[in-house]
C-alpha distance (Angstrom), angle and dihedral (degrees) to the residues before:
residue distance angle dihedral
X1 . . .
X2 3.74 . .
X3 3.75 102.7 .
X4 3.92 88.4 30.1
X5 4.08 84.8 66.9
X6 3.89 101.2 32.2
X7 4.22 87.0 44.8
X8 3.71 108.7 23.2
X9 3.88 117.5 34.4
X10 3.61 135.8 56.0
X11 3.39 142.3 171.8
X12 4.29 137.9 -158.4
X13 3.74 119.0 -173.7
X14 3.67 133.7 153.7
X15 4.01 90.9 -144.9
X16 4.20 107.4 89.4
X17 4.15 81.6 -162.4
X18 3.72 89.3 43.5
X19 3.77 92.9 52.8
X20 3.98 96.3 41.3
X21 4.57 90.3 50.6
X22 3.87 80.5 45.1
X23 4.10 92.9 46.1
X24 4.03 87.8 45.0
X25 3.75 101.5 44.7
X26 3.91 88.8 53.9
X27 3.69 88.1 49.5
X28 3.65 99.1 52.6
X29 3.99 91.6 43.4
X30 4.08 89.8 59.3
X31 3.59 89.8 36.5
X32 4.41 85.0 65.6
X33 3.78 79.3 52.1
X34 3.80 106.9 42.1
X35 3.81 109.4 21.5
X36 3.96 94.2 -173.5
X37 4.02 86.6 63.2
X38 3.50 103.8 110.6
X39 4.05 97.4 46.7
X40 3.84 80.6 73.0
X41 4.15 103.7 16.1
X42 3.50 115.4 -156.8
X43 4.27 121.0 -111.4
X44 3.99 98.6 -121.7
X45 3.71 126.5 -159.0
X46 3.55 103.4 -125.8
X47 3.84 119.7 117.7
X48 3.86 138.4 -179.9
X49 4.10 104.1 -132.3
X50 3.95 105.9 -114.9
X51 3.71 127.6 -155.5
X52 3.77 116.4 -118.2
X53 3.86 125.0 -149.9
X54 3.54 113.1 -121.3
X55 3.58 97.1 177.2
X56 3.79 86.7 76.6
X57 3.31 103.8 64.9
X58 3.16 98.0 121.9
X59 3.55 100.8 57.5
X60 3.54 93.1 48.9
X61 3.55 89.6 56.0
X62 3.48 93.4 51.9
X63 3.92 96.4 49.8
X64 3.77 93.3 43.4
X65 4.22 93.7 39.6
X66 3.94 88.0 112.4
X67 3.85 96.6 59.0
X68 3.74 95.5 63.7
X69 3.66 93.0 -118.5
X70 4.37 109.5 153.1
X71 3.07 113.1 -124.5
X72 4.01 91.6 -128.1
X73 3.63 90.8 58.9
X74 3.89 89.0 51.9
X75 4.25 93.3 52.5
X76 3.78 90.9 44.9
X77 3.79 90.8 56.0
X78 4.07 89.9 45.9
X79 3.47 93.8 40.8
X80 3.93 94.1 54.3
X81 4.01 89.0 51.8
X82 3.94 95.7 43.1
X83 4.15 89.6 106.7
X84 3.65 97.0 17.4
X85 3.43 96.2 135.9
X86 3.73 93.2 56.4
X87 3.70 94.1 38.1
X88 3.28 94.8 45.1
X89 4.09 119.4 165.9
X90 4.36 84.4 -10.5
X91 3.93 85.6 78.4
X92 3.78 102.9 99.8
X93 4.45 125.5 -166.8
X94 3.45 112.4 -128.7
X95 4.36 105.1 -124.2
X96 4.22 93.6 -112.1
X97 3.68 91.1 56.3
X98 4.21 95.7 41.7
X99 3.60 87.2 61.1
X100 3.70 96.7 55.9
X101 3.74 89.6 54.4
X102 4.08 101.3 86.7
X103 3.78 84.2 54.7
X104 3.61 99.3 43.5
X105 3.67 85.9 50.6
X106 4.05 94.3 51.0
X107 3.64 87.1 51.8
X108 4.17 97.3 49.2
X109 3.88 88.0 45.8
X110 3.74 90.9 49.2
X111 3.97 86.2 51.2
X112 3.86 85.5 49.4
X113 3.52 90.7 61.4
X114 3.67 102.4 44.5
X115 3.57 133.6 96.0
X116 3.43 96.2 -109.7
X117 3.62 113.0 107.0
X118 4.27 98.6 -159.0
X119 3.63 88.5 47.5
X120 3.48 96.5 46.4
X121 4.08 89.5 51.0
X122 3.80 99.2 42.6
X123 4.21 88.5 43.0
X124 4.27 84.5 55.2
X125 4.02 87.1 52.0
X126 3.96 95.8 45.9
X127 3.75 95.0 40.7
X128 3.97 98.3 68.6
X129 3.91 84.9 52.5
X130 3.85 96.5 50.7
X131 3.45 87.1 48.0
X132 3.54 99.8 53.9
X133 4.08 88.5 46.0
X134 3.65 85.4 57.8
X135 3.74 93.7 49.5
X136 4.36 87.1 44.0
X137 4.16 88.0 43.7
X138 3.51 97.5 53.2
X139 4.12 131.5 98.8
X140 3.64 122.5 -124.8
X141 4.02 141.2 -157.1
X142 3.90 87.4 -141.4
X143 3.81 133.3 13.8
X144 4.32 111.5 -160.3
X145 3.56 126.3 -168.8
X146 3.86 150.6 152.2
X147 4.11 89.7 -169.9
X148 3.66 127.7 -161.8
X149 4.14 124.6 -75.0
X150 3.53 113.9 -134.7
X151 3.98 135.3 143.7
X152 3.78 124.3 -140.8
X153 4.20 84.8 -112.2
X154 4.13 82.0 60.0
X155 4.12 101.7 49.0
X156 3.74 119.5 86.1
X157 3.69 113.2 -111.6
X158 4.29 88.6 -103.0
X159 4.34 84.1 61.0
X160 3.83 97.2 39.0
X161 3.91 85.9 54.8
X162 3.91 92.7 41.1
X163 3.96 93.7 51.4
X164 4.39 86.8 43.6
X165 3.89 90.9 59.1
X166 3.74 100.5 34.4
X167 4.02 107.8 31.1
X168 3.58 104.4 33.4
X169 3.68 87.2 164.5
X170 3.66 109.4 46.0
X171 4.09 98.7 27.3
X172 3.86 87.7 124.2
X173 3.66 95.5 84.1
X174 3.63 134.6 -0.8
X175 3.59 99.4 -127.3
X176 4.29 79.5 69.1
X177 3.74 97.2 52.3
X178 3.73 86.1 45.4
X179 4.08 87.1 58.1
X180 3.46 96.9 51.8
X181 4.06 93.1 40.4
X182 3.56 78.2 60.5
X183 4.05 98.2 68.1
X184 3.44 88.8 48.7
X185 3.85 91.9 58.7
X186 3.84 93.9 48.2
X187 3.85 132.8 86.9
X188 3.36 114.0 -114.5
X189 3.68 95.6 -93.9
X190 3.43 96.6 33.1
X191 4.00 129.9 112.9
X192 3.67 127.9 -113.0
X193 4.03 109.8 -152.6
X194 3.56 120.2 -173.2
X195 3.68 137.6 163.0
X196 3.96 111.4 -144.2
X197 3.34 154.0 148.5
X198 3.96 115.5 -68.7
X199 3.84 99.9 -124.7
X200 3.67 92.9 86.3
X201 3.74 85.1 75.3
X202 3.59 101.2 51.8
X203 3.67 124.0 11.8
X204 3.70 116.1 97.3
X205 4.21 87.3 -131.4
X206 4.40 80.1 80.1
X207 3.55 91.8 41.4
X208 3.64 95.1 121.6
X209 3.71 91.5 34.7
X210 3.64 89.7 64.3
X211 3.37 91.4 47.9
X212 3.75 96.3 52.1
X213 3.65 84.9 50.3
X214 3.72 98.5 50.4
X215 3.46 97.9 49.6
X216 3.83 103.3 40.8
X217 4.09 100.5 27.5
X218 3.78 143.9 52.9
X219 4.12 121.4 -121.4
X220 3.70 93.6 -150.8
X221 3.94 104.9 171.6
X222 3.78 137.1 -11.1
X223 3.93 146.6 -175.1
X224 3.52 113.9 -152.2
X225 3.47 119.1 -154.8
X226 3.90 138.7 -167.3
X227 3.46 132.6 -133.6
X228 3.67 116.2 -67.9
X229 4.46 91.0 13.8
X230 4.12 83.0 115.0
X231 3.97 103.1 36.0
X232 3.73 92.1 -94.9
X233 4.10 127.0 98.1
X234 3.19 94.5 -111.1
X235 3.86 146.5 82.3
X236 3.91 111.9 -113.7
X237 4.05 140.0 179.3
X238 3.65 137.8 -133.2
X239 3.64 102.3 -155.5
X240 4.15 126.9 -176.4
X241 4.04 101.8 -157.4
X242 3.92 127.0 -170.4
X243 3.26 118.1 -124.1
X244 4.02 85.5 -140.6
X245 3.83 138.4 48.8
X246 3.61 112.2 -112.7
X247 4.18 107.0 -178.3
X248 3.83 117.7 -127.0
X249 4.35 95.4 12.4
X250 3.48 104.7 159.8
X251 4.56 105.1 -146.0
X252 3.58 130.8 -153.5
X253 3.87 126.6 -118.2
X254 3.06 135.4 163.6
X255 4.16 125.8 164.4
X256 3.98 132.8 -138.4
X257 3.83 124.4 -157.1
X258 3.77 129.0 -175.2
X259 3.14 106.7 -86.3
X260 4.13 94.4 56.1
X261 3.81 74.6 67.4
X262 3.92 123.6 122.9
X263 3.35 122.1 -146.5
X264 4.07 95.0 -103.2
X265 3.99 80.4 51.4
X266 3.38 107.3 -107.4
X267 3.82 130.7 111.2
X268 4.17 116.4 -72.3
X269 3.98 82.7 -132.7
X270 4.10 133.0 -4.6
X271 3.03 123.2 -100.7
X272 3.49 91.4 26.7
X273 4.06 106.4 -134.8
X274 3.83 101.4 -127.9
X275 4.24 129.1 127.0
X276 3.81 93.6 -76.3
X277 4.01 94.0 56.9
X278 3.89 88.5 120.9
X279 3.57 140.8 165.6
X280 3.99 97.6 -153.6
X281 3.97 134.1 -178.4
X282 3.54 109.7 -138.3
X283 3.60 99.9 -149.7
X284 3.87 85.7 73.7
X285 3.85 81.6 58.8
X286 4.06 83.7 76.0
X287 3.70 96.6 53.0
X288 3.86 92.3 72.0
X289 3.84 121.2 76.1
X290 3.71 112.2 -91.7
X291 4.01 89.7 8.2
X292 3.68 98.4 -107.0
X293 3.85 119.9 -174.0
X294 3.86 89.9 -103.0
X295 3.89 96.0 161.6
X296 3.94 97.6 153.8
X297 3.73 98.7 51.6
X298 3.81 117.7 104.6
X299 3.84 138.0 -121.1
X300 4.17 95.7 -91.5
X301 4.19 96.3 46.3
X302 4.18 78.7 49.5
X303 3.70 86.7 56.9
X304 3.61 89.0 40.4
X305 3.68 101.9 69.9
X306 4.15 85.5 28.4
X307 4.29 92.9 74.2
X308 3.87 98.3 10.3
X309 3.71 118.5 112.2
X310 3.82 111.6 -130.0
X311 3.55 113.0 -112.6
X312 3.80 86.2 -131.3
X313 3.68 80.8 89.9
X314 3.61 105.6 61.3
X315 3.92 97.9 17.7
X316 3.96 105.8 51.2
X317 4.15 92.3 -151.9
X318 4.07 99.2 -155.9
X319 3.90 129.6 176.8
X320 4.12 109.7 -125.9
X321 3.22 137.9 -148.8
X322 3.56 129.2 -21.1
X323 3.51 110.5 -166.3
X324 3.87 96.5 -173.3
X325 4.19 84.6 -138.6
X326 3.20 118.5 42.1
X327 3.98 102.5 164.2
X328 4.22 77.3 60.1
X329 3.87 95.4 43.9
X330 3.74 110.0 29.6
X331 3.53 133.9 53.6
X332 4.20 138.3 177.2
X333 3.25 107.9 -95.4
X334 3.88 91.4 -114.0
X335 3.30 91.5 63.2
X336 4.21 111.8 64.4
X337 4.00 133.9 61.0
X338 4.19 95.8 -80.1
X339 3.67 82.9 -153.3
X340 3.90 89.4 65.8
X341 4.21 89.5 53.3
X342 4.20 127.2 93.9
X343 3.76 104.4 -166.6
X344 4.07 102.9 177.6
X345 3.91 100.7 41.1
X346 4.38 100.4 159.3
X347 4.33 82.1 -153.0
X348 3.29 153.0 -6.2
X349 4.58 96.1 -87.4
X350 4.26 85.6 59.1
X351 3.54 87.5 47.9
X352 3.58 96.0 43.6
X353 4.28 82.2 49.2
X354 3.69 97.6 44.6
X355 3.83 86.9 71.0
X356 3.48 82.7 -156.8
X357 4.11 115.9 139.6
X358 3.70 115.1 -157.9
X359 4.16 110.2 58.6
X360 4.13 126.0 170.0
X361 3.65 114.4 -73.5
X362 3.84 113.3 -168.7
X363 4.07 105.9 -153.6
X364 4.00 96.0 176.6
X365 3.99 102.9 -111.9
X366 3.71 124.6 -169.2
X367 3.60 133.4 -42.2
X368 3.76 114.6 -40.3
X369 3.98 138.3 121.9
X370 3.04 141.7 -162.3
X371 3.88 97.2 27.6
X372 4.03 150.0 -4.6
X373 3.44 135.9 41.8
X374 3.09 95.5 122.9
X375 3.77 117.4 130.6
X376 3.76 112.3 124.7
X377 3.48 139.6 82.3
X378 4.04 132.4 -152.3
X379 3.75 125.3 -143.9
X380 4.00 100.9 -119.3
X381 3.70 91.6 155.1
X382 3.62 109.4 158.3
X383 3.66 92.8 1.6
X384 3.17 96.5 -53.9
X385 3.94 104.4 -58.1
X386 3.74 101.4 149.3
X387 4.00 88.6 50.4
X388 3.71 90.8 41.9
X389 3.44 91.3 56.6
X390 3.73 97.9 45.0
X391 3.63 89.4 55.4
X392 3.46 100.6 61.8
X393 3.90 120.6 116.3
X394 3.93 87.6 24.1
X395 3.53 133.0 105.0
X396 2.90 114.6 -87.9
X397 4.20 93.2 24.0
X398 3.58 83.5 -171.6
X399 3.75 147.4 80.4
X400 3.71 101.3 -113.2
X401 4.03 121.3 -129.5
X402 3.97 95.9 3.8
X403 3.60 92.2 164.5
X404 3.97 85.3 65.2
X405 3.62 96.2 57.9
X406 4.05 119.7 133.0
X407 3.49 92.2 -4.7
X408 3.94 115.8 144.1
X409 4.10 105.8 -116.0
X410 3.76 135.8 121.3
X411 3.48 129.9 -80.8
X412 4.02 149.6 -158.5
X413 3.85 145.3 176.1
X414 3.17 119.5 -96.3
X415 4.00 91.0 -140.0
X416 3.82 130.2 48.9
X417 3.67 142.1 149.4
X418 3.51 88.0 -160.2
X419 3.93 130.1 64.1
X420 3.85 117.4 -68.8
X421 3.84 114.6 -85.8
X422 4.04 125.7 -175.1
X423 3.71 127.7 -163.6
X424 3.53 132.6 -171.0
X425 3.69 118.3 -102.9
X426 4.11 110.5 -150.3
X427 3.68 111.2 -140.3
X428 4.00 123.6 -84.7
X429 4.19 92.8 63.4
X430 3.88 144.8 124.4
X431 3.40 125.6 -137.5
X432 3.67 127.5 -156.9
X433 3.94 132.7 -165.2
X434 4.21 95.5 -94.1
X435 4.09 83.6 51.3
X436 3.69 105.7 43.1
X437 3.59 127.3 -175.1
X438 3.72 144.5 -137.2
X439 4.27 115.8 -165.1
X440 4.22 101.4 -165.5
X441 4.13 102.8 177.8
X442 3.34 108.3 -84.1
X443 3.84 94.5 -98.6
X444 3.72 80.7 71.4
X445 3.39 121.0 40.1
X446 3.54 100.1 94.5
X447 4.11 92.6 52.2
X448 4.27 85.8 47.8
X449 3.87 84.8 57.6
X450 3.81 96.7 39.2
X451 3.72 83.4 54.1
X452 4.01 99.7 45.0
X453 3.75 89.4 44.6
X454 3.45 92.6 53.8
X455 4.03 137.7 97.2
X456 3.50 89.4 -116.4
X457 3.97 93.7 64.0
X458 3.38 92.8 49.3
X459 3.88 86.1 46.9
X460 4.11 90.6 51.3
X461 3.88 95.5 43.5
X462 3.93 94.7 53.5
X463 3.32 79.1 58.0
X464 3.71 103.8 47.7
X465 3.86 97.1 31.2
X466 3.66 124.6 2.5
X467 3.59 104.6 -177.0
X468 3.91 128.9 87.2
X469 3.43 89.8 -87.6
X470 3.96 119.1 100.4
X471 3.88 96.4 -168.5
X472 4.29 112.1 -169.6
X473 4.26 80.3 -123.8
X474 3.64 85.3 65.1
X475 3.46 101.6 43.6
X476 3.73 91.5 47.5
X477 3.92 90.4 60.2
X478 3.63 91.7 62.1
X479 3.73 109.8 130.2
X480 3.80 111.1 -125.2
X481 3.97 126.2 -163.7
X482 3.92 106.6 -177.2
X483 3.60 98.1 -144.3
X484 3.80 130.8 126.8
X485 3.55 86.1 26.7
X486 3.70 96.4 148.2
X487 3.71 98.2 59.2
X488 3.66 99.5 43.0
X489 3.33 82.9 52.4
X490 3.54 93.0 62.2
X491 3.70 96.2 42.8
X492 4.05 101.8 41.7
X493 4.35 84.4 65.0
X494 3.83 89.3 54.4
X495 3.65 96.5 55.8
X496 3.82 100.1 41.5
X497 4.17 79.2 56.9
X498 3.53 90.1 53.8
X499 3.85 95.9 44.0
X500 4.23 90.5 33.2
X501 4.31 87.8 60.8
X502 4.07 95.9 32.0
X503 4.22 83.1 57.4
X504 4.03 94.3 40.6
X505 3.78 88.3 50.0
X506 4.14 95.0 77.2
X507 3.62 125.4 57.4
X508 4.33 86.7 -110.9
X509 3.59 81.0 89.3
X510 4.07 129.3 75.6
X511 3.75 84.7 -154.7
X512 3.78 86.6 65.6
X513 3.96 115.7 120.4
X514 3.82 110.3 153.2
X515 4.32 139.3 15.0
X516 3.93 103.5 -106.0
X517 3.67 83.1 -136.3
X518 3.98 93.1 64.5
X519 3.89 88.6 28.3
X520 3.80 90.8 69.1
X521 3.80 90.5 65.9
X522 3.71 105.6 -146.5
X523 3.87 132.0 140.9
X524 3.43 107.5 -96.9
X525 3.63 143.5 19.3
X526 4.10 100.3 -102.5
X527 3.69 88.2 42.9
X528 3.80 85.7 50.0
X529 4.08 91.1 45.3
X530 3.86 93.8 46.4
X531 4.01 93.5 46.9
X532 3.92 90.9 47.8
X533 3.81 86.2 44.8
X534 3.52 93.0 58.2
X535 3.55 97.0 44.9
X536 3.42 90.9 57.5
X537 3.45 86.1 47.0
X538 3.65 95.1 58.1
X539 3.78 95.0 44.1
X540 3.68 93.4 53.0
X541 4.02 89.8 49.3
X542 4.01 87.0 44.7
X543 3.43 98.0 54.9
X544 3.79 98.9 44.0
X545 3.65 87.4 56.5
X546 3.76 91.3 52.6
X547 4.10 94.4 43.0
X548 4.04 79.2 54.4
X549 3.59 88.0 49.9
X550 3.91 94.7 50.0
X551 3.54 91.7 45.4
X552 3.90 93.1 51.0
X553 3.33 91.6 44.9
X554 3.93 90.0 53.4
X555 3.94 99.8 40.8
X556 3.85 82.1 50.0
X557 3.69 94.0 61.1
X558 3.20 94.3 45.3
């Protein structure tokens, strides 16, 4: 174990406590081997980053002037060490000033040793930091991680700068930058193993991280896990990477959920034999829009998204509004003067006229197609001058997608624990980022909302996004083949009716005029209850047999 530790392992954190429980549990696993191991204890590679102190340049320059060290050597090593302990292992030395270090470190040694007491003090501060360049410099067989999670709203503004000028690709989150800092680490053949988040394999904020990594490196094997698998609420991946492309490789995957779960929390057998036990080539990763890691989709949905059209093209998916306050701006609809409101304004110049201030503001809402959800109302009073104003100096300073305003279209939330759902929003409303909005020409509305509403959409965004997330990218990507048109577009209408009178019967709706109890006009109350019951009844069964319609209709053309 002694050579394996001295030669084989090391180990970069910015923790010193991380790096000492690290140091001691190595220690005490070669010390079951090798029982004589602490009469002569190993010297381990493993380090805790420390910050240097560039502002004393000078000094050290000064102290160290008899070694023969430049000056511009010194600053370069201080300069790269400045944030180390926020940078941590994502600081990388450039090649011309990696070679210099074997000399730089002969000459701080030879300061060590001298009789000169300011060398030998500033050569004890530098050494640490050439030694952890070394360690940061240096090529590896294998590169193993769990990296850090953190946003670009969590990183100081010194990171979030760092991770804009170095990982162009992966600045979205830092468990990305460390994934690509890890290719740079290995050999060429070596393996890069890290244990992340999964939005690296789907979101379209890695887009061109995937791509990189499609084109240039080899997915080898990975174990997909769903939310909760690790202790944390949400799904991650274990992922063994090539540090090389090798054309036509065919990966392993295979994914665990909870319930494949022991008690002690690991998985009743490995790999756990479910539908997304795959051997996978990765190339065919690049023939789906936005090159997700789709490994458990079959041979037809590939061919799918190959010759589909994306509905970007006749749908126009577009965020909304963001109002930057919406307990100032928006309201339920209970809640305002109705004779302030303009509910069917064709543009933005009649609403503008109408001098009316409250309009419809569709916000998403829970799970439901076809139609409703639509209970609050935006202050766009005087097109939108008090919101206008509020958003200046933010980002965006803007109202989003203007141009899209009161158009008819269909709809979603952007968030849902439950499957995706669109409804169609008439003409006259608002739409804000958590209810975004697609406006197909009018011709095809009702075939965009057939197609959203249908199995097939929730087949095509597992496979572009399979989080909780419904991102406008995603729904963009959606492969479109415009064929039974004319039938779905006579059962789409028939549904939104259904769904358009179930939502007007409750007082949620402003369209609401009379309890479907009383409505159904019978003598007595249980006669009342048990006709209303059975119209419900009826509805429900209707509808299902028209969602099974659309879906046929879809799978068909498909």
């Amino acid at each position: 174990p002694r050579l394996i530790l001295e030669n084989n392992l090391y180990g970069i954190d910015i923790d010193t406590r991380a790096a000492q429980l690290a140091s001691f549990a190595l220690l005490m696993k070669a010390r079951e081997d090798d029982r004589r191991l602490f009469s002569n204890p190993p010297k381990l590679n493993i380090i805790a980053l420390q910050d240097s102190q560039p502002d004393r340049l000078d000094a050290f320059s000064q102290d160290l002037a008899s070694t023969g060290i430049a000056q511009t050597d010194l600053k370069e090593l201080l300069d790269l060490f400045e944030h180390a302990s926020t940078f941590g292992s994502l600081i990388q030395v450039p090649a011309a000033f990696a070679k210099k270090l074997p000399d730089l470190e002969t000459k701080l040694n030879t300061a060590l040793e001298s009789g000169d007491i300011f060398a030998q003090q500033s050569a004890q501060e530098l050494l640490p930091l050439v030694q952890q360049a070394k360690l940061l410099a240096k090529q590896y067989d294998a590169v193993i991680a769990n990296p850090p999670y953190m946003g670009g709203k969590g990183m100081n503004p010194a990171l979030k700068d760092f991770a804009k000028k170095k990982f162009t690709d992966s600045k979205s989150d830092l468990f990305a930058m460390f994934i690509e800092r890890g290719f740079v680490w290995c050999k060429d053949s070596g393996f890069n193993s890290m244990v992340t988040m999964q939005s690296w394999m789907f979101l379209s904020s890695y887009e061109a991280m995937r791509e990189k990594l499609l084109q240039d490196r080899t997915l080898s094997c990975m174990v997909h896990m769903g939310n909760g698998v690790m202790g944390i609420a949400f799904g991650t991946a274990a992922t063994i990477m090539l540090n090389k492309y090798i054309s036509n490789y065919a990966g392993s995957f295979s994914y665990c959920e909870n319930d494949d779960l022991s008690e002690y929390g690991i998985p009743k057998q490995f790999p756990v034999q479910n539908e997304r036990l795959k051997t996978a080539k990765p190339d065919d990763f690049k023939k789906i829009p936005g090159s997700p890691i789709a490994y458990w989709i079959s041979n037809l949905v590939k061919e799918v998204f190959k010759h589909g059209d994306a509905f970007e093209n006749i749908g126009t998916p577009r965020q909304g509004l963001g109002t930057g306050n919406n307990s100032k701006f928006v309201r339920n609809w209970t809640e305002i003067n109705w004779s302030n409101v303009f509910l069917n304004a064709a543009n933005k110049d009649e609403a503008f006229q109408s001098k009316a201030k409250w309009f419809p503001y569709s916000k998403g809402g829970s799970f439901r197609k076809w139609y409703g959800n639509t209970i609050d109302v935006v202050n766009w009073e005087h097109d939108g001058k008090e919101i206008r104003d509020a958003l200046k100096g933010m980002n965006p300073n803007i109202p989003r997608s203007e141009e899209h305003y009161f158009k008819q279209g269909v709809c979603w939330g952007l968030i849902s624990s439950a499957e995706f759902s669109a409804r169609y929003s008439e003409q006259g409303c608002i739409f804000d980022v958590g209810g975004s909005k697609a406006m197909p020409a009018a011709e095809n509305v009702h075939f965009s909302l057939g197609l959203l509403n249908s199995k097939l959409t929730a087949l095509f965004l597992k496979t572009l996004n399979p989080t909780l997330n419904f991102q406008v990218g995603d729904i963009k990507r959606i492969p479109i083949l415009l064929k039974n048109k004319q039938a779905i577009d006579l059962v789409v209408p028939k549904l939104v009716d259904i769904s358009k009178f179930d939502w007007n019967s409750y007082e949620t709706s402003w369209d609401f005029t009379q309890n479907p109890i009383i409505r159904t006009q019978q003598l007595n109350l249980e006669q009342a209850f048990n006709t209303w019951q059975q119209q419900n009844a009826d509805a429900v069964a209707e509808m299902k047999r028209l969602e099974e319609e659309n879906n046929k209709l879809f799978i068909d053309a498909y």
